[in-house]
Backbone as JSON Lines, residues from 0, in Angstrom:
{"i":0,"aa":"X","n":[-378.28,-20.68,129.71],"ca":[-378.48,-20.91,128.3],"c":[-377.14,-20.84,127.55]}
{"i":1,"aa":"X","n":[-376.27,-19.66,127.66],"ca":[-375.09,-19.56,126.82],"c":[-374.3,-20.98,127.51]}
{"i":2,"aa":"X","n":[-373.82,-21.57,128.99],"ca":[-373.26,-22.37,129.25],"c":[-374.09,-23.89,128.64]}
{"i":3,"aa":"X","n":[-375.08,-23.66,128.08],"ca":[-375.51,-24.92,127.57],"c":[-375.1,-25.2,126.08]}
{"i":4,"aa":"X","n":[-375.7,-23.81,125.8],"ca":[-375.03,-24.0,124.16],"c":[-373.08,-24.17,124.04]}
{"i":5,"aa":"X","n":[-372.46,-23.58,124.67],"ca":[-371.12,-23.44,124.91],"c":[-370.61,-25.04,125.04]}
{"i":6,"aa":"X","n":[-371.28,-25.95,125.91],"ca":[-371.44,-27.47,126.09],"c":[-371.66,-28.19,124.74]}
{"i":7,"aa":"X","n":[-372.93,-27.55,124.34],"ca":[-373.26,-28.4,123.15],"c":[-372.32,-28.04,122.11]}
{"i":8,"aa":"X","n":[-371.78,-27.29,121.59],"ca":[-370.75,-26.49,120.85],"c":[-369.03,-27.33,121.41]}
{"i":9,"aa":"X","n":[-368.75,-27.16,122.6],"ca":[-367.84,-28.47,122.8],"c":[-367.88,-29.89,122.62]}
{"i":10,"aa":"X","n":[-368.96,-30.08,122.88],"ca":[-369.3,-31.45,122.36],"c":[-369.74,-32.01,121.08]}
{"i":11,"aa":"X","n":[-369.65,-31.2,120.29],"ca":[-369.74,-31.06,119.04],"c":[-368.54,-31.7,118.55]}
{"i":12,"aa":"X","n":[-367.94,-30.41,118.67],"ca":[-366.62,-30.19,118.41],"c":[-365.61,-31.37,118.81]}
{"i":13,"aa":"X","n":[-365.54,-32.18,119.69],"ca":[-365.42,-33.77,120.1],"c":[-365.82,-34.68,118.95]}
{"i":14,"aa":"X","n":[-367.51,-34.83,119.06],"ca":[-367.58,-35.59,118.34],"c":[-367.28,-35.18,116.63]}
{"i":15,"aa":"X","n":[-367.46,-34.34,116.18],"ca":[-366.78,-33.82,114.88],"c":[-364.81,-34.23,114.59]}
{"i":16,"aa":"X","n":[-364.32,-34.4,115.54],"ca":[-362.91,-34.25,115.32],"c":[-362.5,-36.26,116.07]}
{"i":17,"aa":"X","n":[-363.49,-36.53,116.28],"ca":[-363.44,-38.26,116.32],"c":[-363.41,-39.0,114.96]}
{"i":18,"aa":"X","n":[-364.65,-38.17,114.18],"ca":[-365.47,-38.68,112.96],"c":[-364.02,-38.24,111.57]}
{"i":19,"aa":"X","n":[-363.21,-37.59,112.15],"ca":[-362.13,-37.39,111.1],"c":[-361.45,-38.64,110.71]}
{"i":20,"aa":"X","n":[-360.64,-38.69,110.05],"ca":[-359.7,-40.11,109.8],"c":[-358.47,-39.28,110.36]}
{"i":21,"aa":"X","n":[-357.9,-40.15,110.95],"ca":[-356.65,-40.04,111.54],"c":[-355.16,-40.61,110.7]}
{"i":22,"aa":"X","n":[-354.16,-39.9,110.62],"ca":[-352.93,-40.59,110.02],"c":[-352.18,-41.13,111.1]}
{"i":23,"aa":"X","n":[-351.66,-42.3,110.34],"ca":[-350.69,-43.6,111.26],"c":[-350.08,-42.91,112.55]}
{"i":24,"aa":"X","n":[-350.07,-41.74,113.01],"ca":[-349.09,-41.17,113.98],"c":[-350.46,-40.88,114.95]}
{"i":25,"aa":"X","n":[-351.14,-40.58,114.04],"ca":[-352.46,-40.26,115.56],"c":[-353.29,-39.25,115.89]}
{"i":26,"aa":"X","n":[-352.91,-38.18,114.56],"ca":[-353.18,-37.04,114.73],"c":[-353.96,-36.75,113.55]}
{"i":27,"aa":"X","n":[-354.8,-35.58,113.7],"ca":[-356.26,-35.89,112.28],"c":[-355.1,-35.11,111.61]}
{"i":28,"aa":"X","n":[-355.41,-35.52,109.98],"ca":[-355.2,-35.1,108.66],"c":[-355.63,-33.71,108.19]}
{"i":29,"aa":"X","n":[-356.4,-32.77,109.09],"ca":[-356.84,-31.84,108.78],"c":[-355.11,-30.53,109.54]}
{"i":30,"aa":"X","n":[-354.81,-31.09,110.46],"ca":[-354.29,-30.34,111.62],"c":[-352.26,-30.55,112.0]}
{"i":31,"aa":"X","n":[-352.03,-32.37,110.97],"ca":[-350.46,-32.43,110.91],"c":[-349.38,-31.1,110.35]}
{"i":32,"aa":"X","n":[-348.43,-31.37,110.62],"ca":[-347.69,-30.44,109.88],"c":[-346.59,-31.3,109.35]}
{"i":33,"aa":"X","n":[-346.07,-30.9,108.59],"ca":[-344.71,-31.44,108.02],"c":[-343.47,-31.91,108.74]}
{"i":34,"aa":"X","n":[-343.36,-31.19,109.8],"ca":[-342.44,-31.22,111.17],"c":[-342.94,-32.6,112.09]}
{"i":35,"aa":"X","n":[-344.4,-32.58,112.26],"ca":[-344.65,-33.1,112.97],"c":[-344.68,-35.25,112.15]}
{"i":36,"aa":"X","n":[-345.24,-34.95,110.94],"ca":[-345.01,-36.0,110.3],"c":[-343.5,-36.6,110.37]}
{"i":37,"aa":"X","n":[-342.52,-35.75,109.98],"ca":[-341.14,-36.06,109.58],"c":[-341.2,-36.88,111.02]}
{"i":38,"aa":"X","n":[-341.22,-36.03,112.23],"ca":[-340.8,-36.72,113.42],"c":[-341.7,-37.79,113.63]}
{"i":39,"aa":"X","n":[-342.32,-38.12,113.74],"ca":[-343.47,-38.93,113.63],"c":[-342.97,-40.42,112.82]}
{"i":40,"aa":"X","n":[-342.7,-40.11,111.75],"ca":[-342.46,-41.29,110.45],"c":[-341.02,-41.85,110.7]}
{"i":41,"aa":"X","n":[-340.11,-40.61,111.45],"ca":[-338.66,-40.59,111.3],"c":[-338.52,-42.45,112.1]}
{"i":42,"aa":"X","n":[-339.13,-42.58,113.4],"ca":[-338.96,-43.94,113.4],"c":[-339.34,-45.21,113.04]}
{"i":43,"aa":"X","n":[-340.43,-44.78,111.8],"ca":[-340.43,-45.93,111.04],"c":[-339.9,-46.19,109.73]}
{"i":44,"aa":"X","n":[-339.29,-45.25,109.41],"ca":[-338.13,-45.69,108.51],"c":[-336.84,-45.78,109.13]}
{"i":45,"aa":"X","n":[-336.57,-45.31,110.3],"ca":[-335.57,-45.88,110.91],"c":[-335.33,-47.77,110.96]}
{"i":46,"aa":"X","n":[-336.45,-47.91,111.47],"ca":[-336.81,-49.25,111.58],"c":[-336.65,-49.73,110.63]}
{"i":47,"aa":"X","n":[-337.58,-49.66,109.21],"ca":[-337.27,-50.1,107.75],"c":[-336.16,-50.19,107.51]}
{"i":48,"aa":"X","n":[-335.29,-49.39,107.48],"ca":[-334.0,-49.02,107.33],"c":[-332.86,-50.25,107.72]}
{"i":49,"aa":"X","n":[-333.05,-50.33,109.31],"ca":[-332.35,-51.18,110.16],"c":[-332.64,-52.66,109.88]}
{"i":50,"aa":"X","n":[-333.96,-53.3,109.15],"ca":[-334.46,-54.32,109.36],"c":[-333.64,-54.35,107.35]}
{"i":51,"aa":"X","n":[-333.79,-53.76,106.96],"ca":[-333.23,-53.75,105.43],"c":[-331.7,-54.17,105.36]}
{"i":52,"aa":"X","n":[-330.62,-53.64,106.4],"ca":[-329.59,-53.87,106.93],"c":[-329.36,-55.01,107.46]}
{"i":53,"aa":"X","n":[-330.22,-55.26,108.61],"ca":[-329.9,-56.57,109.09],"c":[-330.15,-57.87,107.76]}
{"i":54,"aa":"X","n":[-331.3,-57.48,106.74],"ca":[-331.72,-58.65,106.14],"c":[-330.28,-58.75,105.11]}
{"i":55,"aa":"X","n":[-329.59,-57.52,104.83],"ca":[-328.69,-57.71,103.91],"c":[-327.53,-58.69,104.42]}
{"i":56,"aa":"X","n":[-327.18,-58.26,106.21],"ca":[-326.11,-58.99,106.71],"c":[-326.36,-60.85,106.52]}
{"i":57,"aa":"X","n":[-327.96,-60.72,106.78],"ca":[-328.28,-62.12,106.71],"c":[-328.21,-62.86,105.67]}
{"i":58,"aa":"X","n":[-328.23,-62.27,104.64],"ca":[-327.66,-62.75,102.93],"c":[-326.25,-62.68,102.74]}
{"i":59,"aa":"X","n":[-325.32,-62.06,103.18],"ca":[-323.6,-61.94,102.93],"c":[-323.48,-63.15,103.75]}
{"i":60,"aa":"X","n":[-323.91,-63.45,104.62],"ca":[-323.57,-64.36,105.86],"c":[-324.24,-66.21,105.16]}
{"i":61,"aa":"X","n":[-325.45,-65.89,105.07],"ca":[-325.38,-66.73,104.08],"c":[-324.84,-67.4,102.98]}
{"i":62,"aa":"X","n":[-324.75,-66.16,102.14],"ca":[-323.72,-66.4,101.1],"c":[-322.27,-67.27,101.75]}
{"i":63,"aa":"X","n":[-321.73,-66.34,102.46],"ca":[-320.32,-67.08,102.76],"c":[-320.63,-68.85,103.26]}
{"i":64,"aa":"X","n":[-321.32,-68.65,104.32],"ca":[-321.82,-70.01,104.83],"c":[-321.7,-71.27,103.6]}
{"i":65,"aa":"X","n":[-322.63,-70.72,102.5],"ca":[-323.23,-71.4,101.55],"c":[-321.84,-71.79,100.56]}
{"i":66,"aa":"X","n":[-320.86,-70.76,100.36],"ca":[-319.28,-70.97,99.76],"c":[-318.66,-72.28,100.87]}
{"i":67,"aa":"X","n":[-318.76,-71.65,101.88],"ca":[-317.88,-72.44,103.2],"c":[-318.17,-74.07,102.8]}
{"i":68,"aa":"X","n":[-319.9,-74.28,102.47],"ca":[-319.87,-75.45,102.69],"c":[-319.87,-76.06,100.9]}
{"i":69,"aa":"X","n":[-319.82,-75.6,100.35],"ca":[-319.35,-75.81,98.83],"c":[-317.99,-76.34,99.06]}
{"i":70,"aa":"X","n":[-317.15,-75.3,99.74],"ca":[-315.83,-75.78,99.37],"c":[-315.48,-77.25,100.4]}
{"i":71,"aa":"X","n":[-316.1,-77.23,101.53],"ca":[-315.98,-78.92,101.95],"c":[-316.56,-79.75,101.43]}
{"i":72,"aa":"X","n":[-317.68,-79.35,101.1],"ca":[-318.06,-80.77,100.27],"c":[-317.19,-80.98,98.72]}
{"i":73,"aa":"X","n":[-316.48,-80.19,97.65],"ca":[-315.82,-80.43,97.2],"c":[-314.18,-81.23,97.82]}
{"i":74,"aa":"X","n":[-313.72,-80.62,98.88],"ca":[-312.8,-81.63,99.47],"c":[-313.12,-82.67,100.51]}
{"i":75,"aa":"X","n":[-314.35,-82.94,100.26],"ca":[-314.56,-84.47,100.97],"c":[-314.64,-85.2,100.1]}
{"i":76,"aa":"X","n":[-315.54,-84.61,98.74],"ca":[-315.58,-85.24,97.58],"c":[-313.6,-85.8,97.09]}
{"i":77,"aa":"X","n":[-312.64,-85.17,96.99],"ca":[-311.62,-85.45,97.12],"c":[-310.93,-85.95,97.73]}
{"i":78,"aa":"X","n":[-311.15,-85.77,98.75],"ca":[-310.87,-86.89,99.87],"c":[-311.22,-88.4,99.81]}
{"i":79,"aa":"X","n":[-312.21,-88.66,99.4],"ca":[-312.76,-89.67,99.46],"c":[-312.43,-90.55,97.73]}
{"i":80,"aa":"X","n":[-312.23,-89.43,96.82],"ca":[-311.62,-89.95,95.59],"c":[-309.84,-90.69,95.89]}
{"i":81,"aa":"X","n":[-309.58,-90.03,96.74],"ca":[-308.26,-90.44,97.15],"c":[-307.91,-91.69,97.73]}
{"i":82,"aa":"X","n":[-309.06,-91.85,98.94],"ca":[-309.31,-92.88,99.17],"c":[-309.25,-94.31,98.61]}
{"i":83,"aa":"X","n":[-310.38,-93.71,97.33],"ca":[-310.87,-95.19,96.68],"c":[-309.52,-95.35,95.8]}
{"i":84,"aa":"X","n":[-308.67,-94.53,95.75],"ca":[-307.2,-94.46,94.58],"c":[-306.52,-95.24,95.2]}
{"i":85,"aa":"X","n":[-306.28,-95.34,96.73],"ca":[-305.23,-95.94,97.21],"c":[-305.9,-97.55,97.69]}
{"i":86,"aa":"X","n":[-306.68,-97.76,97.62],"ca":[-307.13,-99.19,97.95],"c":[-306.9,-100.08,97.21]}
């Protein structure tokens, strides 16, 4: 009898701690700690972080690109004024 109830009382206790909502890391909301969040989260703002970085390089890089080809097409544009000067 006590090993039955002891069963039903574990299995309880299962299904009770399923029926919780869980936070993004995996662990119920009743039971995280602050430690465990920080470490937990630490690599997804790492990530944020890195992907925020890379998107910035991808805009400077752009940018220049976008100067680079400004300034040839202004000296083709010249080039080609030169052209029509000497004909």
């Amino acid at each position: 009898m006590k090993k039955n109830l002891l069963a039903l009382s574990l299995l309880g206790g299962v299904v009770f701690a399923q029926d919780k909502p869980l936070d993004p890391c995996g662990s119920p909301k009743e039971v995280f700690s602050k430690h465990l969040l920080d470490k937990c989260y630490k690599g997804y703002f790492d990530a944020i972080m890195g992907a925020k970085k890379n998107a910035d390089e991808a805009i400077r890089l752009a940018r220049e690109a976008n100067n680079k080809v400004g300034d040839l097409e202004r000296r083709v544009s010249s080039l080609e004024r030169t052209a029509e000067n000497r004909r």
